[in-house]
TORDREN-453788 format. One record per residue (C-alpha): x, y, z; residue number from 1. Coordinates in steps of 0.1 Angstrom, whole numbers. Layout:
@X->X | Y->Y | Z->Z | n->NUM
...
***
This chain:
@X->235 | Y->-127 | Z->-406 | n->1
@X->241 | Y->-92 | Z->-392 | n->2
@X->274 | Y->-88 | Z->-372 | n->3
@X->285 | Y->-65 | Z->-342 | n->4
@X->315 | Y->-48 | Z->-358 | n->5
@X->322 | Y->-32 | Z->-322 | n->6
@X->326 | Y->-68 | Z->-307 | n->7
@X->357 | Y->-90 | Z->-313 | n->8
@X->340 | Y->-129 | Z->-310 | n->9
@X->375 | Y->-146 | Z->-306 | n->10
@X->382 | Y->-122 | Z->-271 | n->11
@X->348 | Y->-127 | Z->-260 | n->12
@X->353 | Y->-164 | Z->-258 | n->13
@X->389 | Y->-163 | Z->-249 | n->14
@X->403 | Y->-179 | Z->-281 | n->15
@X->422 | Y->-174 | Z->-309 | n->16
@X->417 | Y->-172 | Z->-347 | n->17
@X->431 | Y->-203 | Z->-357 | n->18
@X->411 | Y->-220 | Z->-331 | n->19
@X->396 | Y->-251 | Z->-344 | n->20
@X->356 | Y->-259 | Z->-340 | n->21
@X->357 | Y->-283 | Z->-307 | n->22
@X->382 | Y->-256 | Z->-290 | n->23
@X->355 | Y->-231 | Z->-296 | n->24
@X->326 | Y->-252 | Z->-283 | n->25
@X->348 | Y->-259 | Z->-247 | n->26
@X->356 | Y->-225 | Z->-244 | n->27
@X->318 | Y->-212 | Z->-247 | n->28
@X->307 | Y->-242 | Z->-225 | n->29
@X->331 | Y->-234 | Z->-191 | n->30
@X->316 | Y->-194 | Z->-198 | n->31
@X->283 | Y->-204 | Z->-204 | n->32
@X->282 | Y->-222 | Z->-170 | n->33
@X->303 | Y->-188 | Z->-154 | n->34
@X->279 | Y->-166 | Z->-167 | n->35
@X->245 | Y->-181 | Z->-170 | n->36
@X->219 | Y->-163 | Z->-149 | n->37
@X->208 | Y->-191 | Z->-129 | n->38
@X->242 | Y->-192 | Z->-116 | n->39
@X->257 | Y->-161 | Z->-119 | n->40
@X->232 | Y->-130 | Z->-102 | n->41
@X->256 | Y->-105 | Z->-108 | n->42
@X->233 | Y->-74 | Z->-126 | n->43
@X->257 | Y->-77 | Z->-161 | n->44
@X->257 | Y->-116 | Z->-165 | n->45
@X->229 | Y->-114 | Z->-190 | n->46
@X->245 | Y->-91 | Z->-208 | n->47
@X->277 | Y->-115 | Z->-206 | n->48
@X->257 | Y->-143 | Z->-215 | n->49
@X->242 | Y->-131 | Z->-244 | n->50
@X->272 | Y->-119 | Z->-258 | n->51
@X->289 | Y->-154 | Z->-250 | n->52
@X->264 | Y->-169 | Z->-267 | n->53
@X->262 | Y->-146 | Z->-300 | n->54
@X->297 | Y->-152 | Z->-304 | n->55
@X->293 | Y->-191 | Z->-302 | n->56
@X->266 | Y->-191 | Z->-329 | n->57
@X->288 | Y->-175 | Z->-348 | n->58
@X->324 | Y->-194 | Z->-345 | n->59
@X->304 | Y->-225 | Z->-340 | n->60
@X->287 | Y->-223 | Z->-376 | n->61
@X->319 | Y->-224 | Z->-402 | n->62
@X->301 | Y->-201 | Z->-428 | n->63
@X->293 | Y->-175 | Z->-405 | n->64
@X->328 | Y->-176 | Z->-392 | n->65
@X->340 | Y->-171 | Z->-426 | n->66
@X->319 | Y->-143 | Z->-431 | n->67
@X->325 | Y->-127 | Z->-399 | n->68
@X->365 | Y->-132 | Z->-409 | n->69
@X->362 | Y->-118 | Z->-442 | n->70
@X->345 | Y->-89 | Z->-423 | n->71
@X->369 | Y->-84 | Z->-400 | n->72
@X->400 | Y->-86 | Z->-418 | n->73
@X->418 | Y->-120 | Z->-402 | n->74
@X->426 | Y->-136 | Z->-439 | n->75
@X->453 | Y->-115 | Z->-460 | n->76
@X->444 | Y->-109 | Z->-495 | n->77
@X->459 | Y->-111 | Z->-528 | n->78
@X->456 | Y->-78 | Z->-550 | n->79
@X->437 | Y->-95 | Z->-578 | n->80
@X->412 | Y->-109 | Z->-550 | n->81
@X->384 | Y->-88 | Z->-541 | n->82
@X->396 | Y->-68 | Z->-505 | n->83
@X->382 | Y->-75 | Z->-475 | n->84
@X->371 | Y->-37 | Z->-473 | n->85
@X->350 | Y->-44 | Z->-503 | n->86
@X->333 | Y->-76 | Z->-484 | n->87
@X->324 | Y->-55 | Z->-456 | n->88
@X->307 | Y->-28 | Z->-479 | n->89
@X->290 | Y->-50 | Z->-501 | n->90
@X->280 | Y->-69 | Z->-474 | n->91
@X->264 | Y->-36 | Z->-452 | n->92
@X->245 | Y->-23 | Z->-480 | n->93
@X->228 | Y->-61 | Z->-491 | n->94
@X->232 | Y->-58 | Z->-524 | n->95
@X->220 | Y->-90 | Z->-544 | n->96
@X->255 | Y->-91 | Z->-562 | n->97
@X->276 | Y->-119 | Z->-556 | n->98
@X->315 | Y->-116 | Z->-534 | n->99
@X->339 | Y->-136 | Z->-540 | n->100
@X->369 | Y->-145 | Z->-519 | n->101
@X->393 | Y->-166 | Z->-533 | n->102
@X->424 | Y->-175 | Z->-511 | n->103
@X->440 | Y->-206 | Z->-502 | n->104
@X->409 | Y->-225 | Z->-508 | n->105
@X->384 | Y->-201 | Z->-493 | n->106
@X->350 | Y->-189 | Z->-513 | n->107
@X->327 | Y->-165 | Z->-499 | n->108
@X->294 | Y->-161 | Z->-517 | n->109
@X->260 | Y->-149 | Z->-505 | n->110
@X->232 | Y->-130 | Z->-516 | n->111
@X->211 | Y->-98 | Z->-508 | n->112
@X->179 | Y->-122 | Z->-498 | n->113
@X->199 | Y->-151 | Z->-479 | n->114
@X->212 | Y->-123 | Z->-458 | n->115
@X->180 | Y->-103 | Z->-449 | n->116
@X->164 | Y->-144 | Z->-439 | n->117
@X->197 | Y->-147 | Z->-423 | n->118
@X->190 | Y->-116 | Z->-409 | n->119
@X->158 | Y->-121 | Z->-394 | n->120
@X->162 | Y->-159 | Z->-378 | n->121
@X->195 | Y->-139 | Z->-362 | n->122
@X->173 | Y->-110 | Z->-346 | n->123
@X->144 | Y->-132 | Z->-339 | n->124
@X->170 | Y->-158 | Z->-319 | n->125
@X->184 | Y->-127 | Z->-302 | n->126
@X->148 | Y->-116 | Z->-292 | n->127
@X->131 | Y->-145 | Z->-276 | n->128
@X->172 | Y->-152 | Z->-255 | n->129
@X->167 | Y->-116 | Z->-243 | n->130
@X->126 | Y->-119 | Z->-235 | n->131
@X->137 | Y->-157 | Z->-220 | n->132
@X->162 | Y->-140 | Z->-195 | n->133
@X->145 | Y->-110 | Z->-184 | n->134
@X->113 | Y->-131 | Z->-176 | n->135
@X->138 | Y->-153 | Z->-156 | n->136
@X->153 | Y->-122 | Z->-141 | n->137
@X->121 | Y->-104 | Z->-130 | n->138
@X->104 | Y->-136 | Z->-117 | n->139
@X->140 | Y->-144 | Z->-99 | n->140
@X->135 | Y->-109 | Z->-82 | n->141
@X->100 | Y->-113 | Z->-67 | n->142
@X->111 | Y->-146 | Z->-51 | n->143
@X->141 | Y->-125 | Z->-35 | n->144
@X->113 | Y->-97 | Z->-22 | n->145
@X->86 | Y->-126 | Z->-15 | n->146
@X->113 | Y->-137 | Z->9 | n->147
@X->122 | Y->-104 | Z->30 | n->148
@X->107 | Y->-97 | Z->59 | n->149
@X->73 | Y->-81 | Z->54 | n->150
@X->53 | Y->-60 | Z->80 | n->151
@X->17 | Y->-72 | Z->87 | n->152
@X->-14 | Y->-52 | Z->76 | n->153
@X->-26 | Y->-19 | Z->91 | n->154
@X->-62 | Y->-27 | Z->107 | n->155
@X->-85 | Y->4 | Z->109 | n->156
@X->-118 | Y->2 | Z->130 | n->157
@X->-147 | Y->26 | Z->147 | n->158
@X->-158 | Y->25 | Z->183 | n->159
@X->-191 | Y->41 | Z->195 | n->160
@X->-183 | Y->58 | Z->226 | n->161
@X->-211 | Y->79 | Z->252 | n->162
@X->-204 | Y->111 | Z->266 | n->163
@X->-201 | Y->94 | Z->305 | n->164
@X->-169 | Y->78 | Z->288 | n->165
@X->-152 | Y->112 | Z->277 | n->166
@X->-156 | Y->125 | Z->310 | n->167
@X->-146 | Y->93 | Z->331 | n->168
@X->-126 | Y->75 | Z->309 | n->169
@X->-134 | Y->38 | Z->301 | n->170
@X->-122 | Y->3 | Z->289 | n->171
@X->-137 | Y->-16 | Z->261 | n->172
@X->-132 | Y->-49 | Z->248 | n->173
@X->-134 | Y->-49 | Z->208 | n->174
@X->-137 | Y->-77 | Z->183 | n->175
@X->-120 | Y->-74 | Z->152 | n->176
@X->-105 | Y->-103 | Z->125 | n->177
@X->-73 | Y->-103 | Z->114 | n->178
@X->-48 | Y->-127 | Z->99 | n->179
@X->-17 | Y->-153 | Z->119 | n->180
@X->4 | Y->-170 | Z->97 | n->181
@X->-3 | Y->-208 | Z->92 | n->182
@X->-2 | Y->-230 | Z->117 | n->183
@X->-1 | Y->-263 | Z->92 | n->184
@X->28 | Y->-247 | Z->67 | n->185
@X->40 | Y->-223 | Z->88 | n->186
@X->38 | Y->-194 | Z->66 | n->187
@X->54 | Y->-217 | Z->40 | n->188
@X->21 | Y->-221 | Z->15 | n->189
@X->31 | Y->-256 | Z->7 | n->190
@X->32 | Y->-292 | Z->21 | n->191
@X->50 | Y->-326 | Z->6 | n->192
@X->49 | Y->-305 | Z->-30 | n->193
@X->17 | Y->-297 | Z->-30 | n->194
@X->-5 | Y->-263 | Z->-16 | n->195
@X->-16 | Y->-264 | Z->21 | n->196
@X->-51 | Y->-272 | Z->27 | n->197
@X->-58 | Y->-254 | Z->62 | n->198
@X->-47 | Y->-219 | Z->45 | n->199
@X->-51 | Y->-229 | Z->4 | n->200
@X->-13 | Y->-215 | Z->-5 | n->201
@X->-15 | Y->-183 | Z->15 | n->202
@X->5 | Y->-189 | Z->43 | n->203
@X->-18 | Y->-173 | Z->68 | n->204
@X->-53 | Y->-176 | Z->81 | n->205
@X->-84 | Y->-152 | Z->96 | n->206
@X->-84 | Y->-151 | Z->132 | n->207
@X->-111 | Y->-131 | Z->158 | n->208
@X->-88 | Y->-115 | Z->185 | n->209
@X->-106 | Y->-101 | Z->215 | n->210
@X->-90 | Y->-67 | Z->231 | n->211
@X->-93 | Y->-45 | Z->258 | n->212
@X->-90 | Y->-9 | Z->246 | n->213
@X->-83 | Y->16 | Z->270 | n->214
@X->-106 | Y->51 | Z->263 | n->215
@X->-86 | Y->82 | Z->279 | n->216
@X->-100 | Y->108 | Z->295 | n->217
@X->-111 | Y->139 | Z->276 | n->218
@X->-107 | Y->120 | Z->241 | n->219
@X->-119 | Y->140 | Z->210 | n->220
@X->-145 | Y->125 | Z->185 | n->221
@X->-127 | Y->116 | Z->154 | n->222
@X->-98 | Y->112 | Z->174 | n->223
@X->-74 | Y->77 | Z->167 | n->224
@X->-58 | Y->52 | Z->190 | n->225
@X->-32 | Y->30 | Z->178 | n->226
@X->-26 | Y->-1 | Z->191 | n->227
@X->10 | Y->-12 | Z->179 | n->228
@X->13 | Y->-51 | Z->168 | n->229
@X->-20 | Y->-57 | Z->177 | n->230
@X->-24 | Y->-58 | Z->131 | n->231
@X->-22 | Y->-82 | Z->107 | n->232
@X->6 | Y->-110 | Z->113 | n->233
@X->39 | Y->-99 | Z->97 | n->234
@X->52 | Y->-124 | Z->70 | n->235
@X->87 | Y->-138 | Z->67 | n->236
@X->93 | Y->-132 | Z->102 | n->237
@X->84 | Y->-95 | Z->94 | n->238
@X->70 | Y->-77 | Z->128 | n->239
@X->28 | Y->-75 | Z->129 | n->240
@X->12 | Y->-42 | Z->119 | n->241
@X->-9 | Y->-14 | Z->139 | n->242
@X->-46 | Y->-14 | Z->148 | n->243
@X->-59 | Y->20 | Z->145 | n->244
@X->-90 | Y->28 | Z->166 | n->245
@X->-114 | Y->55 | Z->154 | n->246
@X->-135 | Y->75 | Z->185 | n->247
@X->-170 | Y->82 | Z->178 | n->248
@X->-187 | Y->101 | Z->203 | n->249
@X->-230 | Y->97 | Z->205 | n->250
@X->-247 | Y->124 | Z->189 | n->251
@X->-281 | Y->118 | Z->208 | n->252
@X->-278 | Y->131 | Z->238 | n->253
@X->-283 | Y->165 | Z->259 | n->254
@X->-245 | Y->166 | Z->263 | n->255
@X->-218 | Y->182 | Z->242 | n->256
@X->-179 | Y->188 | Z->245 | n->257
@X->-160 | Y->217 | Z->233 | n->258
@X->-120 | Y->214 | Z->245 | n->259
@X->-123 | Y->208 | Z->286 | n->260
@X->-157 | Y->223 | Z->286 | n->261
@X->-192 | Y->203 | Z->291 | n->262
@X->-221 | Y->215 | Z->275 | n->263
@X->-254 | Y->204 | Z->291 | n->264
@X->-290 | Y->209 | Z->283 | n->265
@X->-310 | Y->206 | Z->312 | n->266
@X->-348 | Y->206 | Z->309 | n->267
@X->-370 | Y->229 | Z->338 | n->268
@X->-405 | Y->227 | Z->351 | n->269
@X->-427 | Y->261 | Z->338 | n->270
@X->-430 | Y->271 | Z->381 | n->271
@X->-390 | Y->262 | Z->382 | n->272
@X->-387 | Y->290 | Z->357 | n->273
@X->-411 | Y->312 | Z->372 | n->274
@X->-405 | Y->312 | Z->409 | n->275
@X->-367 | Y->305 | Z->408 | n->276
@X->-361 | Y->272 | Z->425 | n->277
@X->-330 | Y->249 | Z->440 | n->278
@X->-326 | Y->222 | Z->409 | n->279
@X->-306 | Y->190 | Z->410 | n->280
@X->-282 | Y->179 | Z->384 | n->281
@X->-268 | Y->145 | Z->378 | n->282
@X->-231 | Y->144 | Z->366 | n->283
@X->-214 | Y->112 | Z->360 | n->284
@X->-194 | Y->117 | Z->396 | n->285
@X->-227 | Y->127 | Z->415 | n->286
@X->-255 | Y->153 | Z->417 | n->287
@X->-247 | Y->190 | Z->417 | n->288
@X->-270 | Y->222 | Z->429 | n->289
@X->-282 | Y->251 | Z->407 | n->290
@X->-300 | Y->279 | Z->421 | n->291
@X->-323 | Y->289 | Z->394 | n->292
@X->-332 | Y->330 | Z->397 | n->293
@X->-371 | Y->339 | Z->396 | n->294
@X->-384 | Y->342 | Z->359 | n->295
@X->-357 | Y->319 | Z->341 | n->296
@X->-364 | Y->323 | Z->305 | n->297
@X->-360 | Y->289 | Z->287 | n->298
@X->-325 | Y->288 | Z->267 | n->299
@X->-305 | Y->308 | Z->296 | n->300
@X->-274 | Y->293 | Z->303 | n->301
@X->-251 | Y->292 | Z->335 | n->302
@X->-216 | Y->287 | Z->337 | n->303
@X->-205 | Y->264 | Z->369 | n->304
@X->-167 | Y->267 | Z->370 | n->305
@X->-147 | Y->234 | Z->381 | n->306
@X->-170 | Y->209 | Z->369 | n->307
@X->-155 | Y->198 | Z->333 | n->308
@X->-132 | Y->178 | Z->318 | n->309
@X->-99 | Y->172 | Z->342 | n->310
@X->-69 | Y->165 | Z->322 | n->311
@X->-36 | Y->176 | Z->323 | n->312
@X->-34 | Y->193 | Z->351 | n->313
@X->-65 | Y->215 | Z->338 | n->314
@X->-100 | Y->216 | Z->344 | n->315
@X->-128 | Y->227 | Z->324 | n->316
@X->-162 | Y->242 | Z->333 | n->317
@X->-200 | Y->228 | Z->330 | n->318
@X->-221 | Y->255 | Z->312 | n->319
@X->-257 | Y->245 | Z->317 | n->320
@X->-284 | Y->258 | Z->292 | n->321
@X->-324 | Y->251 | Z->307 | n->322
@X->-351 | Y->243 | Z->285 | n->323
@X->-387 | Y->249 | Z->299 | n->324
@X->-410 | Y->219 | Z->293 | n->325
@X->-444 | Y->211 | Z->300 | n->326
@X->-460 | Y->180 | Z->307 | n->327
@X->-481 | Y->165 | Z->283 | n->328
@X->-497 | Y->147 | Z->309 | n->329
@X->-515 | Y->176 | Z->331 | n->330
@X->-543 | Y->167 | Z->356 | n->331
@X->-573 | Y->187 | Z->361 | n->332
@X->-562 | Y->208 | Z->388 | n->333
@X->-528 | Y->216 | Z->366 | n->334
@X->-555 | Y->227 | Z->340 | n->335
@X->-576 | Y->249 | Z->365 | n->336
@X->-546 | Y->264 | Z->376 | n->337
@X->-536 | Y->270 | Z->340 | n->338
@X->-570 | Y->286 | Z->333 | n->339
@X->-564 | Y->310 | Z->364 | n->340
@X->-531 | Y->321 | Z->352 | n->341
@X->-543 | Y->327 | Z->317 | n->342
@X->-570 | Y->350 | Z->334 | n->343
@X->-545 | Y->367 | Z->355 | n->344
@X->-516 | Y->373 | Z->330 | n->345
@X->-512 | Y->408 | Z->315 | n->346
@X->-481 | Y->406 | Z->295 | n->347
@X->-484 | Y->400 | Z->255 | n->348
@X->-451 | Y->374 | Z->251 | n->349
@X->-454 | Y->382 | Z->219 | n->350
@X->-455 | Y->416 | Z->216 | n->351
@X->-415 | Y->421 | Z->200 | n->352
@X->-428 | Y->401 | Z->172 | n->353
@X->-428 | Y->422 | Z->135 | n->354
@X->-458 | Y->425 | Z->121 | n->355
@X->-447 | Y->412 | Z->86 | n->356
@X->-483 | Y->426 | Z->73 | n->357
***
């Protein structure tokens, strides 16, 4: 048996040396049930416990108490009788000799091995009380944060949005799944002892929800919109969390954005180009006008101020870029006239080109 020669066993339990057995078994019963962690939640009352306890198993058992004693100096000595100093070094360094402690019928005798066994059973007992209470203690502590108030998920989703709906603005009504606490166990998991069937010991179920998402004006792709407590469902009366709505603007299309600014490709007939004509536009508010000049080369753009993105209090412009395009449908009289031109034309189109022989 290994000792704490920092800890005084008779103050720990509150009684005194001459205490008899059944004294010492009262007094470590009313601190046991003061102190034990099932009771007590106070952060030292393991600490308490255990030294509670490692006095009792030692005042409780009368050998060890007579060793501890000896050890400690609380029966006086004759001269001729080995000293109680002595004890405690004999004792420290486990020497197989025998002590012996003579003195008014007292005899203290115990060897190098029953102390190292003594030893170990003491160390091992000490081990599994400490592994026993901090298990309790940890699993105490996730039943306290289990019961606080918990925020719901974060939900995160896409939305597919067309360029009409930057300029304009739109509402869309999304689908997504997310979670309400149990309507059976009401967020409780369990029912009459046993787990509840309608959520299987979660305490919440799936749901489809159905919202109207309002698009502003403007909006960026990539951009997010957050939708506050429209989430997961809180737990433990916890509020619900966000749903975060990513904007993805189609990529197929003749139009572009940059800032307030519309970018629009706008395809033109070959005689459009040529003679310089009156085109019309469609814009997602109406038609605009734009006088083409005589030989518009395909790929010039024009700027028409006024006719972007409003927002803020600002307004952005429409900058047009025309494509030529031919018709891959031509009658016979489009390919005469073709045929005339060809014979006609003078210019070599291609004349700027490097010869790269």
């Amino acid at each position: 048996m290994v000792f704490n020669n920092q800890k005084n066993y008779y103050e720990i339990l509150g009684v005194s040396t001459d205490s008899t057995t059944a004294e010492i078994k009262t007094a470590y019963r009313k601190l046991a049930r003061k102190y034990h962690p099932d009771i007590n939640k106070n952060e030292d009352a393991i600490e308490k416990f255990k030294d509670i306890t490692e006095a009792y198993e030692t005042l409780s058992n009368p050998q060890k108490r007579e060793q501890y004693n000896i050890l400690k100096g609380y029966f006086k000595t004759q001269k001729t009788t080995t000293s109680s100093k002595k004890a405690e070094e004999e004792y420290k360094t486990n020497t197989s000799k025998s002590s012996h402690y003579s003195g008014e019928n007292l005899k203290y005798q115990n060897t190098a091995a029953d102390k190292k066994q003594e030893t170990k059973k003491n160390k091992n007992s000490i081990i599994k009380i400490l592994k026993y209470w901090s298990a309790k203690f940890k699993k105490n502590k996730r039943e306290k944060e289990n019961k606080k108030p918990q925020k719901g998920e974060t939900i995160n989703t896409d939305v597919t949005i067309t360029p009409e709906e930057v300029i304009t603005g739109s509402k869309r009504i999304i689908h997504i799944l997310t979670t309400q606490t149990c309507p059976n166990c009401k967020g409780h998991k369990f029912i009459n002892g046993g787990k509840c069937t309608k959520c299987n010991g979660t305490g919440e179920t799936s749901i489809r929800k159905k919202i109207t998402v309002t698009i502003p004006k403007g909006i960026k792709d990539g951009a997010k919109l957050r939708l506050k407590g429209e989430g997961g469902a809180g737990k433990n009366g916890g509020s619900s969390g966000d749903l975060y709505i990513k904007i993805k603007i189609e990529t197929k299309t003749k139009i572009n954005f940059d800032k307030l600014n519309i970018y629009y490709n706008v395809p033109i007939s070959p005689f459009e180009a040529a003679l310089g004509e009156e085109i019309k536009i469609p814009t997602f508010d109406g038609t605009i006008k734009l006088k083409l000049p005589p030989n518009t080369s395909s790929g010039q753009k024009f700027r028409i101020a006024k006719q972007g993105i409003k927002k803020n209090g600002k307004i952005g412009d429409l900058i047009i870029t025309v494509s030529i395009e031919f018709s891959h449908d031509l009658s016979d009289d489009e390919i005469k006239l073709y045929k005339k031109l060809k014979n006609l034309s003078t210019e070599d189109v291609r004349k700027n080109l490097v010869n790269e022989n």
